[in-house]
C-alpha positions, -999 to +999 in steps of 0.1 A: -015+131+095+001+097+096+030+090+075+056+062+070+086+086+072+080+097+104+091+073+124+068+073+152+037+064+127+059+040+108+068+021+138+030+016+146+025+000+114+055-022+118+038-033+153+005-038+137+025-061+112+039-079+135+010-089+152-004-108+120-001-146+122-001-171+098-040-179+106-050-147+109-083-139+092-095-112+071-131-096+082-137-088+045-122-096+009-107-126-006-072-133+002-049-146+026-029-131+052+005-137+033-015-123+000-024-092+013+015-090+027+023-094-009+001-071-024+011-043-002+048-052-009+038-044-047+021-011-035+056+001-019+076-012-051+054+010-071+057+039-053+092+039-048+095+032-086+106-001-086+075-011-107+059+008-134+031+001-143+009+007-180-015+035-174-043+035-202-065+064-215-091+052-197-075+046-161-061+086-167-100+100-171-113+080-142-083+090-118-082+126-119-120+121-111-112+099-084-085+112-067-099+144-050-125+118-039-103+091-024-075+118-006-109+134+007-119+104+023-110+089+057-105+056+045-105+035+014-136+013+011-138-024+011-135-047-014-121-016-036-114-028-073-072-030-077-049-023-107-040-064-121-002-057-108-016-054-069-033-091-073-017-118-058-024-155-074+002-177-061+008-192-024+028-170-004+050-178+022+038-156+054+075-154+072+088-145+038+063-120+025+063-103+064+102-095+065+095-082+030+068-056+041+086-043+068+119-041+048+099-021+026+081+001+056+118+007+073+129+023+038+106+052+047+125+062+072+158+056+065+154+077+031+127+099+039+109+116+011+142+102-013+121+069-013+090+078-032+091+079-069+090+105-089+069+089-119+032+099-120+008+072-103-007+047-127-039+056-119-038+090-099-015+109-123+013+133-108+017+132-068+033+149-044+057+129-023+029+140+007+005+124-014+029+093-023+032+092+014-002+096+028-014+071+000+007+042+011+002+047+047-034+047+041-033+018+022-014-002+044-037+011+070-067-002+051-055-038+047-045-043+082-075-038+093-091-057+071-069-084+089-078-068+124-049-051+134 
């Protein structure tokens, strides 16, 4: 299984980062390269705790349903719908939102499974830090290839 703490897997992702430019083009979806830098920035803030998230009634029912579903598949599917703090509106300055990402991917490793929060997912409910883990790579995984890397 991938993961950002081990370092092996986590410096894959940073090479796959780094190969991004500022013209890079998605094959699917909706926003820019320095967006989607952005909005998985926000997906490593929340799982490190930095960003909480309301959870509603609803968004509890609908993720226990959902999560055996989306750990049991290989990849997340495109054009998924996202939680309102993942969605990126402004401009976003590529260099900028790049050093952030892989600030944020480097904090894997140096803190290991220290880095993942505690705090039950907004959506998912209670995870593991495996899951925490597993769910970020895999995310990270799914938007860099919809830039082609």
């Amino acid at each position: 299984m991938k993961s950002l703490i081990n370092q092996d897997s986590n410096f894959q992702i940073i090479e796959r980062i780094n190969k991004l430019t500022p013209s890079t083009q998605p094959q699917w979806g909706k926003m820019d390269v320095a967006r989607m830098l952005a909005h998985c920035t926000v997906g490593l803030k929340i799982a490190f705790g930095e960003i909480k998230p309301k959870s509603n009634f609803l968004f509890k029912i609908m993720g226990k349903f959902f999560k055996k579903k989306i750990f049991a598949s290989e990849s997340f599917k495109k054009n998924s719908p996202t939680s309102k703090e993942f969605i990126i509106v402004d401009d976003k300055d590529f260099e900028e939102e790049k050093a952030a990402l892989i600030s944020y991917v480097k904090k894997c490793v140096e803190a290991g499974t220290d880095v993942f929060s505690k705090n039950p997912h907004v959506f998912f409910g209670k995870l593991t830090i495996e899951e925490w883990d597993e769910l970020m790579f895999r995310h990270l995984d799914h938007h860099l290839k919809q830039f082609g890397v």
